[in-house]
C-alpha positions as CSV (number, residue, x, y, z in Angstrom):
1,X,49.0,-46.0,56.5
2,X,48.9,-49.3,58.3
3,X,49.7,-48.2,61.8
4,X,47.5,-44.9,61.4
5,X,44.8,-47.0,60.5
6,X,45.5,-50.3,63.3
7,X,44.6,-52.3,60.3
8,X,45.8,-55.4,61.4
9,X,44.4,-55.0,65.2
10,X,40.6,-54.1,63.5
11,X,41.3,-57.2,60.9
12,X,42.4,-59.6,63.8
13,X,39.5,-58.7,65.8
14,X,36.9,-59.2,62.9
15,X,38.0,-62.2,62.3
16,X,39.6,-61.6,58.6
17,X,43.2,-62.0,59.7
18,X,44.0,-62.6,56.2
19,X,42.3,-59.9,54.4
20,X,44.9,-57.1,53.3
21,X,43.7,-53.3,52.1
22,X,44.7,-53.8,48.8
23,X,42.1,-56.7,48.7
24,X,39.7,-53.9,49.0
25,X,40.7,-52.3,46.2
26,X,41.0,-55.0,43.9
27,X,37.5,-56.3,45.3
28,X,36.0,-52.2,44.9
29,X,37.6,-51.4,41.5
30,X,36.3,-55.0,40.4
31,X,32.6,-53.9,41.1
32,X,33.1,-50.6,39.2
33,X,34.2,-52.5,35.9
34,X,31.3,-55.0,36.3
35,X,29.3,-52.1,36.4
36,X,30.4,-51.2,33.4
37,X,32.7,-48.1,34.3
38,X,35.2,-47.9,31.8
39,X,38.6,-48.8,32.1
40,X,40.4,-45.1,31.9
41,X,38.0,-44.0,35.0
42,X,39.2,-46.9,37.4
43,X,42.6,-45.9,36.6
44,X,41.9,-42.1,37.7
45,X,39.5,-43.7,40.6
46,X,42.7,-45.8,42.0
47,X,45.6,-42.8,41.2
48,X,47.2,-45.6,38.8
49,X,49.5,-43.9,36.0
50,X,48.3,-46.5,33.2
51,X,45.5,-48.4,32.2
52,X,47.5,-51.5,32.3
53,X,48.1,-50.9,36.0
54,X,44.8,-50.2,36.4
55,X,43.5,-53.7,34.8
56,X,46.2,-55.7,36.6
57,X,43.7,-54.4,39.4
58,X,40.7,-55.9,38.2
59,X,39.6,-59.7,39.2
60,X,36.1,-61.0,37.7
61,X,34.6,-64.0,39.6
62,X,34.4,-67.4,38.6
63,X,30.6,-67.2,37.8
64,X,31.4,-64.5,35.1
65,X,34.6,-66.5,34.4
66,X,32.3,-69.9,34.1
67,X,29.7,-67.5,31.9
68,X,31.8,-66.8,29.6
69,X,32.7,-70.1,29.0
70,X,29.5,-71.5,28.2
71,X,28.8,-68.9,26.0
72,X,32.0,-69.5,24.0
73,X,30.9,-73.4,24.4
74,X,27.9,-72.5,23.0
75,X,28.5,-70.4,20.2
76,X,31.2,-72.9,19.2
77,X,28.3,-76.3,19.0
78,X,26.0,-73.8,16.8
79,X,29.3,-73.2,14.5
80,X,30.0,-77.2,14.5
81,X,26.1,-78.3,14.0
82,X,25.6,-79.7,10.4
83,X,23.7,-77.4,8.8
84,X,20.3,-78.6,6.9
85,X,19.9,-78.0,3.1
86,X,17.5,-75.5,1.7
87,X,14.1,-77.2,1.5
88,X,14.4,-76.5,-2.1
89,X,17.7,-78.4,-2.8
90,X,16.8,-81.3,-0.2
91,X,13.6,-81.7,-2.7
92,X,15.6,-82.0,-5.7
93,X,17.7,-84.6,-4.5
């Protein structure tokens, strides 16, 4: 598929030497999941034989990466804040 295709002569000759096909994939299966297209579809999509395969494909960026993160950060704070008393119990202190 490589020689049909010259992919390494168009590659060299845009510049992304170091860009492989199956960089493509990963990168174009990626966008389908963050679209939200389940993960039993990608595997049909990219001929994979499991879903596993499939979601060894998959590669979110580190803005969603760094997302989820803070959300976890943040739900974890609201978990640790002290929580205040019932105004009725405070008052009968």
């Amino acid at each position: 598929m490589r020689d049909a295709t010259h992919w390494d002569d168009v590659a060299t000759k845009l510049g992304y030497e170091h860009l492989r096909r199956h960089d493509l994939r990963r990168t174009g299966l990626t966008r389908f999941a963050d679209a939200g297209v389940q993960v039993h579809v990608l595997r049909k999509i990219a001929g994979n034989g499991s879903l596993t395969t499939a979601q060894k494909h998959l590669r979110p960026d580190v803005h969603k990466i760094n997302a989820v993160g803070a959300a976890l950060s943040a739900y974890l704070s609201a978990l640790r804040a002290p929580r205040s008393l019932p105004s009725a119990i405070a008052a009968a202190r």
